[in-house]
mmCIF file as Biopython writes it, N, C-alpha, C and O atoms, coordinates in Angstrom:
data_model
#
loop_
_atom_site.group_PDB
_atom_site.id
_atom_site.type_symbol
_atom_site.label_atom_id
_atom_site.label_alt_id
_atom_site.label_comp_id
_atom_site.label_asym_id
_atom_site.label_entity_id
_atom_site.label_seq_id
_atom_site.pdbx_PDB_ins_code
_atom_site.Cartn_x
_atom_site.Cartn_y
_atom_site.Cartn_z
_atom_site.occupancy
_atom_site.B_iso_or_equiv
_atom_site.auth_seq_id
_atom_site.auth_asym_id
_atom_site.pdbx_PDB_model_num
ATOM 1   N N  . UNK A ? 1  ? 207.260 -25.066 146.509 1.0 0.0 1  A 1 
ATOM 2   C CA . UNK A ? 1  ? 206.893 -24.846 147.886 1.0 0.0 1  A 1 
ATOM 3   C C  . UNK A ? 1  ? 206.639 -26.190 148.561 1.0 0.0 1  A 1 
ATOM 4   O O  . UNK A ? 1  ? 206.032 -27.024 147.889 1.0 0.0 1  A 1 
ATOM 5   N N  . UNK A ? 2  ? 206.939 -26.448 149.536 1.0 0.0 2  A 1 
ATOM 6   C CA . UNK A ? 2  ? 206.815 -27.638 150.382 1.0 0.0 2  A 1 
ATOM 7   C C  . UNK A ? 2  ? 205.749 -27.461 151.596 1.0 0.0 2  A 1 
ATOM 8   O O  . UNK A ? 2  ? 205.622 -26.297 151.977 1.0 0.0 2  A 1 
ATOM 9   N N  . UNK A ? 3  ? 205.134 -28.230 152.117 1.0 0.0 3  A 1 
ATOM 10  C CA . UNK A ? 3  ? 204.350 -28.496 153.178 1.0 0.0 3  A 1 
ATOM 11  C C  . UNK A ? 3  ? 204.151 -29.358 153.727 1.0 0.0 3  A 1 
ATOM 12  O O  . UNK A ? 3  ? 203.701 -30.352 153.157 1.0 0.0 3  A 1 
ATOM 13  N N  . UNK A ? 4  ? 204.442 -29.342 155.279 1.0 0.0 4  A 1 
ATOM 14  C CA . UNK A ? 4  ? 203.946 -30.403 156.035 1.0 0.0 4  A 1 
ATOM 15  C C  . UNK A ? 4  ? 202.654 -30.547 156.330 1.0 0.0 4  A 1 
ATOM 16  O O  . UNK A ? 4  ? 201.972 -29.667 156.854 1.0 0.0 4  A 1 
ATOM 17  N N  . UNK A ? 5  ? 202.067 -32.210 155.846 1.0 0.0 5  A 1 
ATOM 18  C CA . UNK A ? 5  ? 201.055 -32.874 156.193 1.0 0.0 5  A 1 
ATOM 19  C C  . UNK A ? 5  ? 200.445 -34.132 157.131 1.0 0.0 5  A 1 
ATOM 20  O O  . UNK A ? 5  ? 199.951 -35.220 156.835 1.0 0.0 5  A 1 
ATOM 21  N N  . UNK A ? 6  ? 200.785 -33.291 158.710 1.0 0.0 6  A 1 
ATOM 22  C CA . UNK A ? 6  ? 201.025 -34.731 159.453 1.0 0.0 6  A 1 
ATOM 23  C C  . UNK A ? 6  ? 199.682 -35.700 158.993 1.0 0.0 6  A 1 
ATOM 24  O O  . UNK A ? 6  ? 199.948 -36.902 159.010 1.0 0.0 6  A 1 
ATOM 25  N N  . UNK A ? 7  ? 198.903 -35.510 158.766 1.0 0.0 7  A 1 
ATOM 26  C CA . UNK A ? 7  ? 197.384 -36.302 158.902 1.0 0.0 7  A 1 
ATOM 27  C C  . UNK A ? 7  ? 197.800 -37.433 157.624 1.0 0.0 7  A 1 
ATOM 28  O O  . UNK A ? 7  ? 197.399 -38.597 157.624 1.0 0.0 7  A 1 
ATOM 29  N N  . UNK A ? 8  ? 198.538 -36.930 156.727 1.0 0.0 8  A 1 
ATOM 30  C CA . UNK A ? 8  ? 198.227 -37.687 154.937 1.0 0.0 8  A 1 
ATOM 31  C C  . UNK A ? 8  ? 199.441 -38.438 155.092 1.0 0.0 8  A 1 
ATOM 32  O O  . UNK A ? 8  ? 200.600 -38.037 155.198 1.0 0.0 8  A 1 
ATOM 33  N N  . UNK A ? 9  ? 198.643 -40.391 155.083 1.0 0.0 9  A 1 
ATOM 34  C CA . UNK A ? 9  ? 199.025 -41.189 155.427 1.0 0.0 9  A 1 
ATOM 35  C C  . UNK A ? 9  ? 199.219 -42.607 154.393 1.0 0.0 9  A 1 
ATOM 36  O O  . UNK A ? 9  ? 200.114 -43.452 154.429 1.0 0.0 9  A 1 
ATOM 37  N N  . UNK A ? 10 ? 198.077 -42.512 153.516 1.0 0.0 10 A 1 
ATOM 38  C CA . UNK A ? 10 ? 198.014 -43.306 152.320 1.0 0.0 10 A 1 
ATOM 39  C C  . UNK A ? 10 ? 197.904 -42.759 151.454 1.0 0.0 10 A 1 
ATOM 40  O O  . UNK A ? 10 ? 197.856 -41.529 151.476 1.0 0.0 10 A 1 
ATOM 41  N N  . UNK A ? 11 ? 197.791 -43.721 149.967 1.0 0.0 11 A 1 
ATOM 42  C CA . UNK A ? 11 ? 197.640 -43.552 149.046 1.0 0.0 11 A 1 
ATOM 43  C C  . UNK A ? 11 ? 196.588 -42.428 148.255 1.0 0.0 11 A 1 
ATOM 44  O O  . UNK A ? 11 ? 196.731 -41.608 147.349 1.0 0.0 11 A 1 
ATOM 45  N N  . UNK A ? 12 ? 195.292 -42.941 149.259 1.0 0.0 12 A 1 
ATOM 46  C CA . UNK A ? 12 ? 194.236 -41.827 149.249 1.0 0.0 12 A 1 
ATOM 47  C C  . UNK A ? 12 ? 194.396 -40.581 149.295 1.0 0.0 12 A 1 
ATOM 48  O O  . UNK A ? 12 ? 193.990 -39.843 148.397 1.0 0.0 12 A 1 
ATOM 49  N N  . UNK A ? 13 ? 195.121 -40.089 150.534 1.0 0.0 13 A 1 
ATOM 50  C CA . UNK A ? 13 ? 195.180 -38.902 151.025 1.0 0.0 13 A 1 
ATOM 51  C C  . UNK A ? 13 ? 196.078 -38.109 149.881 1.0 0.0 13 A 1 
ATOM 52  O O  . UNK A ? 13 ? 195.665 -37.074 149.358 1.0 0.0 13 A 1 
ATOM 53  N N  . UNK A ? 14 ? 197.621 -38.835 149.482 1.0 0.0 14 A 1 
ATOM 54  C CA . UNK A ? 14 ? 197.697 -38.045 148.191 1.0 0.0 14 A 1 
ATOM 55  C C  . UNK A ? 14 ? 197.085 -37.973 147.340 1.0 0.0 14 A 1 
ATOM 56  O O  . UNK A ? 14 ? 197.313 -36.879 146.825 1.0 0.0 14 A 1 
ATOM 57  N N  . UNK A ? 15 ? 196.130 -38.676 146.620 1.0 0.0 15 A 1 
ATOM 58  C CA . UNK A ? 15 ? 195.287 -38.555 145.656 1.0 0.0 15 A 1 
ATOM 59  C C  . UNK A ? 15 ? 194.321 -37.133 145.718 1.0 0.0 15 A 1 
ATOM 60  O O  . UNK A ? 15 ? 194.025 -36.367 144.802 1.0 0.0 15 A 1 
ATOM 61  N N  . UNK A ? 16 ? 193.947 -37.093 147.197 1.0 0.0 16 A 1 
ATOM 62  C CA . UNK A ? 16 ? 192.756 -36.238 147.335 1.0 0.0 16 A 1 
ATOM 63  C C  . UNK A ? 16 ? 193.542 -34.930 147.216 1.0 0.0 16 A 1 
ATOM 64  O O  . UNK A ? 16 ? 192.995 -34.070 146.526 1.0 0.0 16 A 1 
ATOM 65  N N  . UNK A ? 17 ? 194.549 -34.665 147.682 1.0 0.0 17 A 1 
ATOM 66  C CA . UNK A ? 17 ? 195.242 -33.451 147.966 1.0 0.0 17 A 1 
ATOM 67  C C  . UNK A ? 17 ? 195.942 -33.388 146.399 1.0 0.0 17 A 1 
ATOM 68  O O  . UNK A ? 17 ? 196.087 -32.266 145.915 1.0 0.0 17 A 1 
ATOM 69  N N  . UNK A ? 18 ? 196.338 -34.472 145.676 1.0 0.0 18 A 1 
ATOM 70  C CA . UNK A ? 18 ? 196.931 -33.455 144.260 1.0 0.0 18 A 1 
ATOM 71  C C  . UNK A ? 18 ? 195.139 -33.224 143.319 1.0 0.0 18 A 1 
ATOM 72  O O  . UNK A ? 18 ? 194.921 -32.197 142.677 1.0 0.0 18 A 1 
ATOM 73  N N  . UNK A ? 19 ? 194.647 -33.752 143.373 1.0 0.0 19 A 1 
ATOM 74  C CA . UNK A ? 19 ? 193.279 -33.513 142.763 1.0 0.0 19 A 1 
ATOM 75  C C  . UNK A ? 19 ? 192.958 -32.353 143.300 1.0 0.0 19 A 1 
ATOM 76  O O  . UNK A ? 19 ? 193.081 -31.488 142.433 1.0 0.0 19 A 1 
ATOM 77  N N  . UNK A ? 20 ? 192.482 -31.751 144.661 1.0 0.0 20 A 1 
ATOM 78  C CA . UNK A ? 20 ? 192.346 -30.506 145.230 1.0 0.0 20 A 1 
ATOM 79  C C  . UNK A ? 20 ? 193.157 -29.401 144.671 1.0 0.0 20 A 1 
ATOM 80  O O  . UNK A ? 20 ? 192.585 -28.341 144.415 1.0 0.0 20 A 1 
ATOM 81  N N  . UNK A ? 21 ? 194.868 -29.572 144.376 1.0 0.0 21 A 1 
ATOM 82  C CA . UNK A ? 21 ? 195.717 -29.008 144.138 1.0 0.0 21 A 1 
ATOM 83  C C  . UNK A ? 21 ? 195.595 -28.478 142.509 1.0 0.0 21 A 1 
ATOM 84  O O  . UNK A ? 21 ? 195.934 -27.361 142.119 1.0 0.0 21 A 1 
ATOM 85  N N  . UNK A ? 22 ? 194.951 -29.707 141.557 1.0 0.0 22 A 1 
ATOM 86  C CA . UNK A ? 22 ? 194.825 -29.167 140.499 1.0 0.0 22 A 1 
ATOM 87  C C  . UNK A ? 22 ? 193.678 -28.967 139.992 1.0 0.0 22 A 1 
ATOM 88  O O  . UNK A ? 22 ? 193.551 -29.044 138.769 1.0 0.0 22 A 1 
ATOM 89  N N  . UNK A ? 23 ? 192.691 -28.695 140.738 1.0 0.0 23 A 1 
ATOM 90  C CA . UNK A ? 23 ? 191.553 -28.024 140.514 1.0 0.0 23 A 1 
ATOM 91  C C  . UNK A ? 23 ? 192.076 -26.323 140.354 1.0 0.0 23 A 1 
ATOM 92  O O  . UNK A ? 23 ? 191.836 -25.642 139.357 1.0 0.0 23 A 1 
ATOM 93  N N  . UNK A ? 24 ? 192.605 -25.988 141.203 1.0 0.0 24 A 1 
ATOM 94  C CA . UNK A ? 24 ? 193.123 -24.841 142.100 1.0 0.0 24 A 1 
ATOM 95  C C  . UNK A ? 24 ? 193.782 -24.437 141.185 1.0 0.0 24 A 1 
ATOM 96  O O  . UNK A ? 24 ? 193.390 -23.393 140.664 1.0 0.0 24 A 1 
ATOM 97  N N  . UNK A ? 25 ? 195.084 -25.128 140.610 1.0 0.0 25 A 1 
ATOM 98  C CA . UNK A ? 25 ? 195.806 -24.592 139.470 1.0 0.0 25 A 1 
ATOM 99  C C  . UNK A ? 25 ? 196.597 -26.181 138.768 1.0 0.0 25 A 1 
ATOM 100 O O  . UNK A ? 25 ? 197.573 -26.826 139.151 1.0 0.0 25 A 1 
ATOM 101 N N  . UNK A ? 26 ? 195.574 -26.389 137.527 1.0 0.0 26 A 1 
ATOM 102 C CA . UNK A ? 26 ? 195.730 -27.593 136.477 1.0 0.0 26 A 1 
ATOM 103 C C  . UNK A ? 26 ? 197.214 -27.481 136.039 1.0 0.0 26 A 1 
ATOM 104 O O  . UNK A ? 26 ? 197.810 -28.528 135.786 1.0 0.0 26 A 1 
ATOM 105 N N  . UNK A ? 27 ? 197.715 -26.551 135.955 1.0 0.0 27 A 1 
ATOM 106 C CA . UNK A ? 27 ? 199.658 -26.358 135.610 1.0 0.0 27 A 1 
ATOM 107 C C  . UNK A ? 27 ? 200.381 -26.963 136.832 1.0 0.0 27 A 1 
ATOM 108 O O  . UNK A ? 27 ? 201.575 -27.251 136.759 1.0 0.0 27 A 1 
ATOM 109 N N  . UNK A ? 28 ? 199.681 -27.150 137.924 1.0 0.0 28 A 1 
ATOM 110 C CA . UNK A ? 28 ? 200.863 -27.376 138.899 1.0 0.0 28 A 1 
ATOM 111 C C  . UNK A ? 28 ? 201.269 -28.689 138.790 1.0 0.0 28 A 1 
ATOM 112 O O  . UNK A ? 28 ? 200.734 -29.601 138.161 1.0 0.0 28 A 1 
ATOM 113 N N  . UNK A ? 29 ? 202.426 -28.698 139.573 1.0 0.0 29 A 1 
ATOM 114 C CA . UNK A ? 29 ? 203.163 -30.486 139.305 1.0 0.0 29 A 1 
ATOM 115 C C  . UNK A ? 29 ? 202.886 -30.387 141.217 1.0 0.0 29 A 1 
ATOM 116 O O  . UNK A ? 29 ? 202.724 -29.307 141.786 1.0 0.0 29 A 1 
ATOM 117 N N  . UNK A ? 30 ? 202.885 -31.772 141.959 1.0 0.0 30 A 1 
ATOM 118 C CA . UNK A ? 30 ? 202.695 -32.120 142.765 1.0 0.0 30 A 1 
ATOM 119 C C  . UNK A ? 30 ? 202.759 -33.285 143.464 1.0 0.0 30 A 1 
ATOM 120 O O  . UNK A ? 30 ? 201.814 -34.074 143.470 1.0 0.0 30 A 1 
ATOM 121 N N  . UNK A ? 31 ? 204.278 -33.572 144.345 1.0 0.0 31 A 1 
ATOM 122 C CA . UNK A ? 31 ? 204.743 -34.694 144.537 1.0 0.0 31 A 1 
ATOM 123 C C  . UNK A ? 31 ? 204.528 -34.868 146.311 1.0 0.0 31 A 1 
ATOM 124 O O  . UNK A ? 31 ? 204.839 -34.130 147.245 1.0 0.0 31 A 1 
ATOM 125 N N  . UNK A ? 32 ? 204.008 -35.893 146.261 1.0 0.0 32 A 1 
ATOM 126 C CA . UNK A ? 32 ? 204.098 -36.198 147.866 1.0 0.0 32 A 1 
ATOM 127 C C  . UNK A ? 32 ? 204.503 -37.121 148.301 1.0 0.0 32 A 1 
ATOM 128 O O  . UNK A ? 32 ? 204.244 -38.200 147.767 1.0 0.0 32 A 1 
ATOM 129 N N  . UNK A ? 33 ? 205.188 -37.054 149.283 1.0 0.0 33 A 1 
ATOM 130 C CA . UNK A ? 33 ? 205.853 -38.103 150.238 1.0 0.0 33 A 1 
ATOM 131 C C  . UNK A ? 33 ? 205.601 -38.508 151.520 1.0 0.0 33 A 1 
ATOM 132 O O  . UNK A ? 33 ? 205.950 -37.872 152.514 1.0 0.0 33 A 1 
ATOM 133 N N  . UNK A ? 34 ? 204.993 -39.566 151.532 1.0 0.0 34 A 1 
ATOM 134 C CA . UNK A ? 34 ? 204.181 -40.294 152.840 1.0 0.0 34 A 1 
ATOM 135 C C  . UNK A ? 34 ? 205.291 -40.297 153.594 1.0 0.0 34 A 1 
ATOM 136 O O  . UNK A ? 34 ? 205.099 -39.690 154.648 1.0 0.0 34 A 1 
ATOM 137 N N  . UNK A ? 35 ? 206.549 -40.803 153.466 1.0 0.0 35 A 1 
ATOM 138 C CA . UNK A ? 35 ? 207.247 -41.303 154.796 1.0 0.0 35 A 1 
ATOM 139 C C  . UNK A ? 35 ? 207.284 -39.820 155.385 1.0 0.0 35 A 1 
ATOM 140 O O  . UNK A ? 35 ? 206.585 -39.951 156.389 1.0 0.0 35 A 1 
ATOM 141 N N  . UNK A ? 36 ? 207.694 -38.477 155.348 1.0 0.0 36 A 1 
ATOM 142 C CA . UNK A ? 36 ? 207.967 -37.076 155.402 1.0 0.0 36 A 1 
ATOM 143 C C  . UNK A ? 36 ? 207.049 -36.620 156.199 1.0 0.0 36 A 1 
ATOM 144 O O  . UNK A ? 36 ? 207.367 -36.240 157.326 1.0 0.0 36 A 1 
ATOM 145 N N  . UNK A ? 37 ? 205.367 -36.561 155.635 1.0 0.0 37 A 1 
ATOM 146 C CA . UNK A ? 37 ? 204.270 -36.240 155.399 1.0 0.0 37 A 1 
ATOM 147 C C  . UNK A ? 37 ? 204.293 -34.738 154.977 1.0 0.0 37 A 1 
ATOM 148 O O  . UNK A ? 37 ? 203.826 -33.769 155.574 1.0 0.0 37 A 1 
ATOM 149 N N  . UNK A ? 38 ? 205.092 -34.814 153.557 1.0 0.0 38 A 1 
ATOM 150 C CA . UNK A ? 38 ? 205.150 -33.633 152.929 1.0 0.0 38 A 1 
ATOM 151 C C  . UNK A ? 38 ? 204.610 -33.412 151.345 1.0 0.0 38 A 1 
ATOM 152 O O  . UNK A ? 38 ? 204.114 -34.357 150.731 1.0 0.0 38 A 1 
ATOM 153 N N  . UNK A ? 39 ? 204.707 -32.501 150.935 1.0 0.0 39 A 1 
ATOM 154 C CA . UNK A ? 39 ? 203.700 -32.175 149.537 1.0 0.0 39 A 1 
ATOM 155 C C  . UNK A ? 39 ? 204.667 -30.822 149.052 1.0 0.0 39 A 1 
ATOM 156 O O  . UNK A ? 39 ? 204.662 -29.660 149.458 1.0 0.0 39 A 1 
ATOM 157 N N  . UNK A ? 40 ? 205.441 -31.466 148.070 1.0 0.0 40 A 1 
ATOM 158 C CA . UNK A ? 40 ? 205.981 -30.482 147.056 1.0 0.0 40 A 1 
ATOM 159 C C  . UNK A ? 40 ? 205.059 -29.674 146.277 1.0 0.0 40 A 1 
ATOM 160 O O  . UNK A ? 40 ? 204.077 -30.307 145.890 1.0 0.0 40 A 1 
ATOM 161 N N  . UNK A ? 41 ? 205.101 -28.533 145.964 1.0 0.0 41 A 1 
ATOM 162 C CA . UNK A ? 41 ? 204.383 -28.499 144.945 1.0 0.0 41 A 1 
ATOM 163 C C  . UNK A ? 41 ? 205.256 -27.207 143.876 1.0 0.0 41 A 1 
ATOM 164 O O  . UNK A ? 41 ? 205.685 -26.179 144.400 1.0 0.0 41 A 1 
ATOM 165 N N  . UNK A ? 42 ? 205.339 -27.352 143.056 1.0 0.0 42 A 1 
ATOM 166 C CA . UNK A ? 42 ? 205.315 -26.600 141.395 1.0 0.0 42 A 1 
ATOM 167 C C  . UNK A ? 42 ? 204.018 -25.503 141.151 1.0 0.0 42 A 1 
ATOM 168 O O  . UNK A ? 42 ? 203.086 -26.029 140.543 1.0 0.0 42 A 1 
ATOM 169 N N  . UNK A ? 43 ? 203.840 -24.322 141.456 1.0 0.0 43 A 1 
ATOM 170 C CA . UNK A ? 43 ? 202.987 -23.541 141.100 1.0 0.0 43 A 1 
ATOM 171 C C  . UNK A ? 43 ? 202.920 -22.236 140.818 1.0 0.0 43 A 1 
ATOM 172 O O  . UNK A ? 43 ? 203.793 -21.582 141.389 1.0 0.0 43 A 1 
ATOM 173 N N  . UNK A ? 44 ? 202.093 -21.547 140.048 1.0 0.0 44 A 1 
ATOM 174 C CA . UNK A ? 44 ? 202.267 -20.047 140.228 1.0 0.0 44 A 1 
ATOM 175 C C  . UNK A ? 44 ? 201.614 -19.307 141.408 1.0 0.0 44 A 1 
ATOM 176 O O  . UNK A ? 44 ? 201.904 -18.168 141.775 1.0 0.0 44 A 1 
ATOM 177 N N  . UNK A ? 45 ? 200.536 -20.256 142.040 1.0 0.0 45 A 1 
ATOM 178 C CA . UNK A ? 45 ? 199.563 -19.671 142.714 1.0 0.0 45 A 1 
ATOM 179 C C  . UNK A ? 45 ? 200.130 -19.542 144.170 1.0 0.0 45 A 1 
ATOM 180 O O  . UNK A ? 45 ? 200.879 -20.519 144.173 1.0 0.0 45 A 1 
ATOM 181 N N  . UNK A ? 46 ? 200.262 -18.962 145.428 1.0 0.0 46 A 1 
ATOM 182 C CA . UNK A ? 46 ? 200.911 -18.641 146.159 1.0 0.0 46 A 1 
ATOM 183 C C  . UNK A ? 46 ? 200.192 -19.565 147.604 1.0 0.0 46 A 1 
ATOM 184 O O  . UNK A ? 46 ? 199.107 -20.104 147.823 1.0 0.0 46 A 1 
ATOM 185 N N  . UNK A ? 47 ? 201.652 -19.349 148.476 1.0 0.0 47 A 1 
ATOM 186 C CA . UNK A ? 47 ? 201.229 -20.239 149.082 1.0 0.0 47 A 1 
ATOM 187 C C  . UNK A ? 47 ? 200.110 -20.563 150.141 1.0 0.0 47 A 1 
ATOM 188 O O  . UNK A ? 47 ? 199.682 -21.654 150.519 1.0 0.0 47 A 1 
ATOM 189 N N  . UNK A ? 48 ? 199.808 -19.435 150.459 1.0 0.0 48 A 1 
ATOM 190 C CA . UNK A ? 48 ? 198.289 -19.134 151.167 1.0 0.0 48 A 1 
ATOM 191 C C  . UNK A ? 48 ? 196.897 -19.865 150.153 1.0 0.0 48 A 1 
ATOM 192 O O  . UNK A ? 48 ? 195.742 -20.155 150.466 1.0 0.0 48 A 1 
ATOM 193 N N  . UNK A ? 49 ? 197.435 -19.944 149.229 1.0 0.0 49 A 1 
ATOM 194 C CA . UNK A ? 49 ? 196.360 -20.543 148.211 1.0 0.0 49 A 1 
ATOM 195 C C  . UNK A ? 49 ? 196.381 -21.703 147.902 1.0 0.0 49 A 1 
ATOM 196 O O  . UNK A ? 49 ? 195.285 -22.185 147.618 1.0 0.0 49 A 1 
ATOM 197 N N  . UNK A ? 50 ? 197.430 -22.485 147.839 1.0 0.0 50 A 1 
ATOM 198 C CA . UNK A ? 50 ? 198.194 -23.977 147.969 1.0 0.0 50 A 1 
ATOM 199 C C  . UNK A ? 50 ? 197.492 -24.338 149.142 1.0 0.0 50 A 1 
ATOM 200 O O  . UNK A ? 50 ? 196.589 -25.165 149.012 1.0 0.0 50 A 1 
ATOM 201 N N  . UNK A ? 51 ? 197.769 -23.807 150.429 1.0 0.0 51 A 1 
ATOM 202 C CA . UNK A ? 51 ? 197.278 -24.551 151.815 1.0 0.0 51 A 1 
ATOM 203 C C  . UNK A ? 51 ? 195.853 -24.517 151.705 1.0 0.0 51 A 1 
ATOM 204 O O  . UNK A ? 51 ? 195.274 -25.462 152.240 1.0 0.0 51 A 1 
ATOM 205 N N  . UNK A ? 52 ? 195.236 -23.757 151.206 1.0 0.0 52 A 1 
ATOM 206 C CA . UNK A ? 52 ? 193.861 -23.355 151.359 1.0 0.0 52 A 1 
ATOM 207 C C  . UNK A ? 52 ? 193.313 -24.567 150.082 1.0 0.0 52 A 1 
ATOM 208 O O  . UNK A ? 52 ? 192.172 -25.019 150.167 1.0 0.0 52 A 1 
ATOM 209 N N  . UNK A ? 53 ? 193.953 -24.868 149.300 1.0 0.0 53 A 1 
ATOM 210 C CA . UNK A ? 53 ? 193.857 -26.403 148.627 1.0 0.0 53 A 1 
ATOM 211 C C  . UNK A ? 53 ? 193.979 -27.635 149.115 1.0 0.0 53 A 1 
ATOM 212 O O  . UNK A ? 53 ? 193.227 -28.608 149.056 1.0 0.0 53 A 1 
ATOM 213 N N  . UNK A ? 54 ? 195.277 -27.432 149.723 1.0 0.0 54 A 1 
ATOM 214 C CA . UNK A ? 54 ? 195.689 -28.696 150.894 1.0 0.0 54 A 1 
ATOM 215 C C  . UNK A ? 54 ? 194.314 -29.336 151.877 1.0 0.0 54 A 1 
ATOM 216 O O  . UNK A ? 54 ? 193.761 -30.435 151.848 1.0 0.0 54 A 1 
ATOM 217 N N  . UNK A ? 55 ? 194.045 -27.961 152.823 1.0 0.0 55 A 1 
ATOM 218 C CA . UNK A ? 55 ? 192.863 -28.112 153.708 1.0 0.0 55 A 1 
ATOM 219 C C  . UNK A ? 55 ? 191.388 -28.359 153.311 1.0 0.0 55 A 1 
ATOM 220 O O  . UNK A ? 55 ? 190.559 -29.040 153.915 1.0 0.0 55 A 1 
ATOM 221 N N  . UNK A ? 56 ? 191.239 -27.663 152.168 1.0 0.0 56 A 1 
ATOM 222 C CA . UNK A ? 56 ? 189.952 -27.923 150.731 1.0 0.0 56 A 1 
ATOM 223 C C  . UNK A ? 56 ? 189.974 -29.696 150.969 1.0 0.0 56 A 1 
ATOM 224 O O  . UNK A ? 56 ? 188.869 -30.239 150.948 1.0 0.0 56 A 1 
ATOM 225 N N  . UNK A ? 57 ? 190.783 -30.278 151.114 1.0 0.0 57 A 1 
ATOM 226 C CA . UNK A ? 57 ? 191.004 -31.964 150.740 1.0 0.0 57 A 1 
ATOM 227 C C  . UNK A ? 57 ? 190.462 -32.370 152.096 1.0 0.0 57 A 1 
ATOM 228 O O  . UNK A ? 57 ? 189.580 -33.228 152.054 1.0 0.0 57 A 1 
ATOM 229 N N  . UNK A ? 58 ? 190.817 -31.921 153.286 1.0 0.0 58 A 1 
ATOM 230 C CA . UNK A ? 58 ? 190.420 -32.340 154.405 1.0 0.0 58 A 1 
ATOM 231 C C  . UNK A ? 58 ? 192.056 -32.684 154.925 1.0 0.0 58 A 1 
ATOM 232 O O  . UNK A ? 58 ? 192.437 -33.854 154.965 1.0 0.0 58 A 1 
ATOM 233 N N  . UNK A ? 59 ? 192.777 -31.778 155.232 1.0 0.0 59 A 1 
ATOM 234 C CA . UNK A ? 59 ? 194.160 -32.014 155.662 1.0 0.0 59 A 1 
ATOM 235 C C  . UNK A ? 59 ? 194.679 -30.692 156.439 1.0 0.0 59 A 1 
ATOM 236 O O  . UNK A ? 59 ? 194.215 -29.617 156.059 1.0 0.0 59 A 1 
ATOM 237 N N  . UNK A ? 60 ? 195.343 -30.699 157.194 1.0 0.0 60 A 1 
ATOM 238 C CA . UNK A ? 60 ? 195.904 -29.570 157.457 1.0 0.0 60 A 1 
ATOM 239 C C  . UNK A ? 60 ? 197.122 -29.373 157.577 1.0 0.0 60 A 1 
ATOM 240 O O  . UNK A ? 60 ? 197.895 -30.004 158.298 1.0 0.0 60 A 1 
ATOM 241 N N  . UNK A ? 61 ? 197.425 -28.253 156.692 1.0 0.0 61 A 1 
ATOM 242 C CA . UNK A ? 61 ? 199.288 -28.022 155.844 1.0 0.0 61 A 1 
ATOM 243 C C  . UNK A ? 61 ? 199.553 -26.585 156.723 1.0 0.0 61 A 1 
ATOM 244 O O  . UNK A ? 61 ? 198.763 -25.720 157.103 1.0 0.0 61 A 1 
ATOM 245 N N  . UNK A ? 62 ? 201.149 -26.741 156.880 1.0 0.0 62 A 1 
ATOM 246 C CA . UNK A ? 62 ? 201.991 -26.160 157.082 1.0 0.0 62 A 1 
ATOM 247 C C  . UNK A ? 62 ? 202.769 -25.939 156.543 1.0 0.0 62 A 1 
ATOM 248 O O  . UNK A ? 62 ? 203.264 -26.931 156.009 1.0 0.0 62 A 1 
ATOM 249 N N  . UNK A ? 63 ? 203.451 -24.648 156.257 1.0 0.0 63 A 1 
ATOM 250 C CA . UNK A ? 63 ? 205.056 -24.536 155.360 1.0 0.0 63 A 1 
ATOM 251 C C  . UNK A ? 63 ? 205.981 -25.404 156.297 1.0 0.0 63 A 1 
ATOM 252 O O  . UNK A ? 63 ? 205.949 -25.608 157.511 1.0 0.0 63 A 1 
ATOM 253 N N  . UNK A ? 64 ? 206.841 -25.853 155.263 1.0 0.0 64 A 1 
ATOM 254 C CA . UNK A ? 64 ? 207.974 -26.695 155.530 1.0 0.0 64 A 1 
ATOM 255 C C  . UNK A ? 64 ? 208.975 -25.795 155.092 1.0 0.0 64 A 1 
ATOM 256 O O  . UNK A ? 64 ? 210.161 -26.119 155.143 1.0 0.0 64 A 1 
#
């Protein structure tokens, strides 16, 4: 599942959002791309639950 993250800009901001992400679910894989401001993610957990991780970080996600 993909999501746009206009706000997540550095290094930080991915950090905070795959840490959020694998609290949520430790199996997921989770790649982000600053130039995009997007966030792949690998999960079982759905995507209402992904964003609700995303925003947990202090970000606010959209499906891409």
């Amino acid at each position: 599942m993909d999501f746009k993250v206009p706000d997540m800009s550095c290094g930080h901001c991915t950090s905070a959002i795959e840490k959020s992400v694998k609290a949520a679910d430790p199996a997921a894989r989770v790649t982000c791309d600053l130039g995009t401001h997007t966030v792949h993610i690998d999960s079982a957990l759905s995507a209402d639950l992904l964003s609700d991780a995303i925003r947990s970080a202090g970000y606010e996600a959209t499906a891409a």
